[in-house]
KEKEZA-907786 format. One line per 4 residues: number of its first residue (from 1); their letters; for each residue y, z, x of C-alpha. Coordinates in steps of 0.25 Angstrom, whole numbers, plus 5000, padded with zeros to 4 digits. Example, Ala and Ser with C-alpha at 12.3 -4.5 7.8 and 13.67 -1.06 7.14 Angstrom:
<tordos>
1) as) 4982/5031/5049; 4996/5029/5055;
</tordos>
This chain:
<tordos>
1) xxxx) 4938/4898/4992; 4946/4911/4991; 4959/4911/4982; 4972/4912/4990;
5) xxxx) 4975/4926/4984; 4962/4931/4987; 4965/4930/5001; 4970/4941/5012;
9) xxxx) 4983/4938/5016; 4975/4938/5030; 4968/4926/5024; 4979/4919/5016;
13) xxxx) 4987/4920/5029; 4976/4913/5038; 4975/4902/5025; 4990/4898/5026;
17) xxxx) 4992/4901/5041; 4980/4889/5042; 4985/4880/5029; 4975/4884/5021;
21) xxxx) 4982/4890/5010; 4998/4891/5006; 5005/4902/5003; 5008/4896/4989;
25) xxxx) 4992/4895/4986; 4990/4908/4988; 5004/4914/4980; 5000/4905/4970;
29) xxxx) 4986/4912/4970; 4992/4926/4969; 5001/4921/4959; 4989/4917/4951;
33) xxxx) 4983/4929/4952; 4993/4939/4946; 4995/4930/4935; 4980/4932/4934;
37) xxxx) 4978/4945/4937; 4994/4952/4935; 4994/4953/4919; 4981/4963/4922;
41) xxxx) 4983/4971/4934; 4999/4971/4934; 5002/4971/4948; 5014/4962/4950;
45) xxxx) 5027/4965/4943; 5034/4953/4948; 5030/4939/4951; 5039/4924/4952;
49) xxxx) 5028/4915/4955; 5036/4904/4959; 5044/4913/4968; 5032/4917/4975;
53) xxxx) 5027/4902/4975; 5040/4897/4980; 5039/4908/4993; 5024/4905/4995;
57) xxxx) 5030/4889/4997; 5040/4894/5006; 5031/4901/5014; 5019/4889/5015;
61) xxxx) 5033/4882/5020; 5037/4891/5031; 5033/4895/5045; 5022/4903/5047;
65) xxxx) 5024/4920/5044; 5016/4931/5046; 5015/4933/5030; 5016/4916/5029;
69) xxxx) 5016/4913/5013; 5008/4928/5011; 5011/4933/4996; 5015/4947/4995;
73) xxxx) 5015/4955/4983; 5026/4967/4983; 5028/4982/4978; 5038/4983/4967;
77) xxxx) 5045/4994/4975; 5049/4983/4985; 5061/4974/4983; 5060/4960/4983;
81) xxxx) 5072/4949/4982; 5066/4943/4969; 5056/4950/4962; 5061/4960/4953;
85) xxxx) 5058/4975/4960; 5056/4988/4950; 5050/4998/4958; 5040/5001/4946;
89) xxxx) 5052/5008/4939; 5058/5003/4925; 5071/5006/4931; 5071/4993/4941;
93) xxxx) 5066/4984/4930; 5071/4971/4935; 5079/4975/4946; 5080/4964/4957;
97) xxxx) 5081/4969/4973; 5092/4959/4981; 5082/4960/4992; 5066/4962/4997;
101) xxxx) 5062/4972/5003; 5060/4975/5019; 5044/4972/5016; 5047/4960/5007;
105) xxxx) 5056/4954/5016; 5048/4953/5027; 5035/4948/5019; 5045/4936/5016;
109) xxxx) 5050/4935/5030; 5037/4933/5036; 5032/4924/5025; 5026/4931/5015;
113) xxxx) 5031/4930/5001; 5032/4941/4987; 5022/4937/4975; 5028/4946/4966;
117) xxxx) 5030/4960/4964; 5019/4970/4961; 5019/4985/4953; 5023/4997/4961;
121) xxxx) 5022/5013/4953; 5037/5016/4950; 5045/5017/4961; 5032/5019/4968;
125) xxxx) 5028/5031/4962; 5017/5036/4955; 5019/5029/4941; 5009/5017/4942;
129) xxxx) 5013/5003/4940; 5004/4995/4928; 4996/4989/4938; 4982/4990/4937;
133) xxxx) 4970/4990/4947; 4966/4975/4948; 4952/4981/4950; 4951/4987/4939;
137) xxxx) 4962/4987/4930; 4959/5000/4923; 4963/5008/4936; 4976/5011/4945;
141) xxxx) 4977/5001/4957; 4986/5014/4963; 5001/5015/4966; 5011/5012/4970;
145) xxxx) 5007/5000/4975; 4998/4997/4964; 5004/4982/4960; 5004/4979/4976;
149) xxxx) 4989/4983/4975; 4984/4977/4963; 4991/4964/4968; 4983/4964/4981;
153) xxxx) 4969/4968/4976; 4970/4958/4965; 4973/4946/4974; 4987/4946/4968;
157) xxxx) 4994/4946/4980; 4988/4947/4996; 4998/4958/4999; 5005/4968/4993;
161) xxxx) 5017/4976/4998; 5016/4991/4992; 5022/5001/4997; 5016/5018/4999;
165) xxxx) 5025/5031/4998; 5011/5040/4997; 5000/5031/4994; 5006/5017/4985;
169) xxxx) 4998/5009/4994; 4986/5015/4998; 4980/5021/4985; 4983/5007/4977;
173) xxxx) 4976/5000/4989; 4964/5009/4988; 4964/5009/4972; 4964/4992/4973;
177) xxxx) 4954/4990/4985; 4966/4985/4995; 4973/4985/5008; 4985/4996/5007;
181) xxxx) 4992/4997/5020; 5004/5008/5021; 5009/5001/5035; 5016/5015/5043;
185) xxxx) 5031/5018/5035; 5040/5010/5039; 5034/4997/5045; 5035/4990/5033;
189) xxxx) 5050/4991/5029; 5052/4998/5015; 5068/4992/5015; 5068/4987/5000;
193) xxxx) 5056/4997/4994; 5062/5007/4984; 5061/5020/4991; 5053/5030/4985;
197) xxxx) 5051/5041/4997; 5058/5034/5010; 5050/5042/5020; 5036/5036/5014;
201) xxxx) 5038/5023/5008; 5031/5012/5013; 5030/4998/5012; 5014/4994/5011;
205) xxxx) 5004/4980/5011; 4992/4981/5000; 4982/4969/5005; 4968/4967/5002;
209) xxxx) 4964/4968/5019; 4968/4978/5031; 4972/4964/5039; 4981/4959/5027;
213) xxxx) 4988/4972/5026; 4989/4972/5041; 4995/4957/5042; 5004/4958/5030;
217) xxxx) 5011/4973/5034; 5011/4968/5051; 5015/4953/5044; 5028/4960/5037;
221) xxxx) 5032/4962/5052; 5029/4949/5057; 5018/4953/5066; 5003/4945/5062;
225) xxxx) 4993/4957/5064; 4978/4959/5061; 4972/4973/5057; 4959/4970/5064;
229) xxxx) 4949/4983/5064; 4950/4991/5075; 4936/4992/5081; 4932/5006/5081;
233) xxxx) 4944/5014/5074; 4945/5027/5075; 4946/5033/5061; 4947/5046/5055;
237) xxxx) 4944/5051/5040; 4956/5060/5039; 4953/5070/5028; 4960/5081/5020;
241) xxxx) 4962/5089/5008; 4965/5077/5001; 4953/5072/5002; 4949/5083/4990;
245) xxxx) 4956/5074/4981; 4948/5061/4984; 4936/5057/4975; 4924/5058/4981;
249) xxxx) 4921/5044/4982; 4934/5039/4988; 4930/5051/4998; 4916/5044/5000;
253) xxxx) 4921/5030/5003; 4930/5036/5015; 4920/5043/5021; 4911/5031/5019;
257) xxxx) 4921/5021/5026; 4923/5032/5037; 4907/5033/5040; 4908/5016/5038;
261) xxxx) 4918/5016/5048; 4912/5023/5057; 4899/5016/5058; 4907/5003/5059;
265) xxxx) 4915/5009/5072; 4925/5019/5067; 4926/5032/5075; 4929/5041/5063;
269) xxxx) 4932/5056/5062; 4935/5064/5051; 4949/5074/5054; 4956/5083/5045;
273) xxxx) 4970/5080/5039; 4979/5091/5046; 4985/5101/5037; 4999/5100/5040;
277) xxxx) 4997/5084/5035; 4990/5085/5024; 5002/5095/5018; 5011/5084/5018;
281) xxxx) 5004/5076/5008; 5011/5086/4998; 5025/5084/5006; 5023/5069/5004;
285) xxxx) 5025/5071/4989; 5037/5081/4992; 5044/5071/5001; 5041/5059/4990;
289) xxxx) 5046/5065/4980; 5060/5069/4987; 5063/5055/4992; 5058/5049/4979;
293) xxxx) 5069/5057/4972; 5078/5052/4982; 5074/5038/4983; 5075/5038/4967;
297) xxxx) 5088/5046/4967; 5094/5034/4959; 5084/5032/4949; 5082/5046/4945;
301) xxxx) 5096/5047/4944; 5097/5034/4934; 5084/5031/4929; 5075/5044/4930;
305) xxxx) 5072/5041/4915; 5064/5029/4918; 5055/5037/4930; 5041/5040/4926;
309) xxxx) 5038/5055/4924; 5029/5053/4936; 5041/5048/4944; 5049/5058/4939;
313) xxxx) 5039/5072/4944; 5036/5064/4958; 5053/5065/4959; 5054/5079/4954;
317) xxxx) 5044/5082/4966; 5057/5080/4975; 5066/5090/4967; 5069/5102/4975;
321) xxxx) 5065/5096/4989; 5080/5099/4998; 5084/5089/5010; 5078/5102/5019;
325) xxxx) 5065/5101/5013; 5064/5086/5014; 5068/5085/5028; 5056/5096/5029;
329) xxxx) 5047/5087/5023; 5050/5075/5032; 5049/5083/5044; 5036/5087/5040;
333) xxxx) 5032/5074/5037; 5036/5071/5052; 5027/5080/5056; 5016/5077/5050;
337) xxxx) 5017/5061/5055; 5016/5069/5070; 5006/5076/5065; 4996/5063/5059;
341) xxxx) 4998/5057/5070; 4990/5066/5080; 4979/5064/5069; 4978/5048/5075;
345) xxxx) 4974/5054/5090; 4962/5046/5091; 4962/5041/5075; 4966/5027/5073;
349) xxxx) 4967/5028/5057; 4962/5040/5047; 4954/5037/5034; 4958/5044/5021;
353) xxxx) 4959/5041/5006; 4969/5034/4999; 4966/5037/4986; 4957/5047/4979;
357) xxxx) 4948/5035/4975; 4947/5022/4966; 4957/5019/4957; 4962/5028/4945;
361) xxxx) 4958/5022/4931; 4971/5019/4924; 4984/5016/4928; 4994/5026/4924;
365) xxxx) 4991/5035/4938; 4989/5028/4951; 4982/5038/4959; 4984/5049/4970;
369) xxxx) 4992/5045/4980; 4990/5058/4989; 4983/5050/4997; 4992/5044/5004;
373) xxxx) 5003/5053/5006; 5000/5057/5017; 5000/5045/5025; 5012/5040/5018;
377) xxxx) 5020/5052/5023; 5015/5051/5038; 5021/5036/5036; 5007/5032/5043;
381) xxxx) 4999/5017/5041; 4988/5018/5029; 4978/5007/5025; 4971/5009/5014;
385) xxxx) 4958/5002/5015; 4948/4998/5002; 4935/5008/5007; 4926/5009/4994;
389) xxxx) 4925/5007/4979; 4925/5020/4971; 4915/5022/4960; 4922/5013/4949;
393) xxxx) 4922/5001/4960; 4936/5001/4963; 4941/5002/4979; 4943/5015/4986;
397) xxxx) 4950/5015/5000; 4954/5022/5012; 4967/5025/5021; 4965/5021/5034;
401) xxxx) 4979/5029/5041; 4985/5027/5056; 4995/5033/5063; 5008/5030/5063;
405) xxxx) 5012/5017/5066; 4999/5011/5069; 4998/5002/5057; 4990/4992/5065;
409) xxxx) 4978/5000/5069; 4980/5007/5056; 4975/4992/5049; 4967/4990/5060;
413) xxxx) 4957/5004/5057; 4958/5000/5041; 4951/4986/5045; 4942/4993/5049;
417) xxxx) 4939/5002/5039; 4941/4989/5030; 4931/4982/5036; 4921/4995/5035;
421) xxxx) 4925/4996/5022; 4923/4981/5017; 4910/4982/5023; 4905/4995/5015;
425) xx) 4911/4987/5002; 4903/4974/5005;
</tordos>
C-alpha cells in the first residue's frame, strides 16, 4: 500500500473525497517525513505539528472543498498568520505577519491547510537557502524556490507554493525531477508576497504531476479542473542564442522529447526566437534590478549591512536608471507581450530549456536563471516538465510556454509531453 505522502494530491484527493484516507493520516505522514528527512535536506524552516494536525481535523470535519484537508507546504516569502515569515533575510528573524497571504488564504478558504514553512533564497534573490537536493544532497535543488521543491520531490509535502520573478520555480523544479507551474501573472494573487520586482512576481504551485499542479492552481480559485493531454498538440521547439549556453545533453534530451512527441502525435516545428524578443532577456535584469531597489527602499536604507554582497551588486544594477528610462523599459516590455503572441498562430505551447542541465554540485550557487527570464517578463504560463536524466542520474526538464492567459491548454500540452516523457524514462 502506498504511504499517504507518497501519494499526488490527485490521489490523496480521490482517497478522502471516498473515505478511504483522512486528511490527518496523510498530515501526519508528511509530518513524519520531514522529521525523517528535514535535519538532511533542510527544506522547511517552520513547522507546529500539532497546529497542522489540529487543521488536518477540522478539515476531515468539514464539508467537501476543492482542496478538502490537502496539506500545502509554503514560500517563506509569503505571509502566513501563524508561522513566523523571514523572507530568507536575518533582518526578519522572527518576525510574525497579522495576516496570510492572498494565496494562503484562499488554500484555507477552500479547505486546504499549511504544513509548515519551507526555505526561500533571500528576498528571493540569488543567495541560496541551505537546502539541499534531496536527490543527491551534494548538489543545489535550484532557487528561489528551492525549499518548496525539495519539500515536493521528497514526499515532504504534496504541493508547494513558490513563487518566480525570472526563473524561482522552473529551474528548482527541473533541478529536483518535479512539476513547476508559473500560472500567467497575476491569476494567483501575490497580495501578502514581499515584492521584489512588481511587474514579474508571481505566485507559483511545485507538484510532483501536470494534473496536481493543474488541480491545486485551478482549486485556489474554486474551480475542479483536470489537465488531460490534448490529443495531438501542436508544439514548437523554440530556439535561440541562448541555446549556446545549454550543455549538450540538456540540449539532447529536448530534441529527443521533441522527435518523441512527434512520433506519439505531436505536430512539432522548429522556429526562431525573434530578435526584437530575445533583447529583452538583458531588459529583464535592468527592470529587476530598479524595482528591487525600490521594493527594498526600507531595507537598504536601514539594514543594507546584513544584504549579501550578491544582493547588494544585483540592487547596484538599478542605479542610474531615471523614471524616463523605466517607463521605456515597460513599454518595451509591452511590446514585446504583442509581439509573442503572434508566435502562438497556430502553436499551442513552445518547448525550451529551463536550465542549462542537471543540478550544480554544491550549494553555495543555485544555477543560471536566464532561462526563464524571458517568459517571466512576457507574464506568460510556463510548466516545467521532468524530461530526462543528465549524465550523473539527476533529472533534466523542459518548459513547455503558452500564450497569454491559456493556462488550461498550457497544462494540457505539458501532459502530454509528461506522458511522452514518462514513457522515454520507463
Amino acid at each position: 500500500m502506498t504511504p499517504p505522502n507518497r501519494l499526488t494530491a490527485l490521489q490523496a484527493l480521490r482517497a478522502m473525497e471516498e473515505g478511504r484516507l483522512t486528511s490527518e493520516a496523510l498530515t501526519r505522514a508528511c509530518l513524519e517525513r520531514i522529521a525523517e528527512r528535514n535535519g538532511a535536506v533542510q527544506a522547511f524552516t517552520a513547522v507546529d505539528p500539532s497546529r497542522a494536525l489540529a487543521q488536518a481535523r477540522a478539515a476531515d470535519r468539514a464539508a467537501a472543498a476543492p482542496l478538502r484537508g490537502l496539506p500545502f507546504a509554503v514560500k517563506d516569502v509569503l505571509d502566513t498568520r501563524d508561522l513566523a515569515t523571514a523572507y530568507g533575510s536575518p533582518i526578519y528573524a522572527g518576525h510574525q505577519p497579522v495576516a496570510d497571504a492572498a494565496c494562503v488564504a484562499r488554500a484555507r478558504e477552500f479547505g486546504a491547510l499549511v504544513l509548515g514553512k519551507v526555505a526561500t533564497s533571500e528576498f528571493a534573490t540569488q543567495t541560496p537557502s541551505q537546502t539541499r537536493n534531496p536527490l543527491d544532497l551534494a548538489h543545489t535543488p535550484g532557487g528561489s524556490s528551492s525549499g518548496s521543491a525539495a519539500a515536493v520531490a521528497d514526499f515532504m509535502a504534496p504541493v508547494a507554493f513558490g513563487t518566480q520573478t525570472t526563473a524561482s520555480t522552473v529551474r528548482p523544479a527541473s533541478y529536483c525531477g518535479i512539476v513547476g507551474y508559473k500560472p500567467t501573472f497575476g491569476f494567483l494573487n501575490v497580495a501578502g508576497l514581499k515584492p521584489l520586482s512588481p511587474s514579474q512576481d508571481t505566485v507559483t504551485l511545485l507538484a510532483r504531476t501536470v494534473e496536481d499542479a493543474a488541480l491545486c492552481g485551478f482549486g485556489l480559485q474554486g474551480v475542479r479542473a483536470q489537465a488531460q493531454p490534448l490529443e495531438r498538440p501542436r508544439l514548437a521547439l523554440c530556439l535561440s542564442s541562448q541555446w549556446d549556453a545549454v550543455h549538450p545533453e540538456m540540449a539532447q534530451a529536448i530534441e529527443s522529447l521533441a522527435a518523441a512527441a512527434q512520433r506519439a502525435g505531436a505536430e512539432v516545428r522548429r522556429l526562431w526566437l525573434p530578435a526584437g524578443l530575445e533583447a529583452l532577456i538583458d531588459l529583464q535584469g535592468r527592470l529587476f534590478a530598479f524595482e528591487a531597489r525600490q521594493s527594498l527602499a526600507h531595507e537598504r536604507q536601514h539594514h543594507a549591512a546584513q544584504f549579501s554582497p550578491r544582493l547588494q551588486a544585483r540592487l547596484a544594477g538599478g542605479e542610474g536608471i531615471d523614471g524616463a528610462e523605466y517607463l521605456a523599459m515597460r513599454q518595451r516590455a509591452l511590446a514585446g507581450r504583442q509581439a509573442l503572441a503572434r508566435l502562438f498562430d497556430g502553436v499551442d505551447a513552445l518547448l525550451y530549456p529551463p536550465a542549462q542541465g542537471e543540478a550544480d554540485e554544491g550549494i553555495a550557487d543555485s544555477g543560471s536563471a536566464q532561462f526563464g527570464a524571458l517568459w517571466s517578463l512576457m507574464h506568460v504560463p510556463c510548466v516545467c516538465v521532468p524530461a530526462a536524466r543528465g549524465p550523473r542520474g539527476l533529472p533534466m526538464g523542459v518548459q513547455v510556454i503558452g500564450a497569454y492567459g491559456d493556462d488550461l491548454r498550457t497544462l494540457q500540452a505539458a501532459a502530454f509531453v509528461e506522458r511522452v516523457a514518462q514513457a522515454a524514462l520507463a
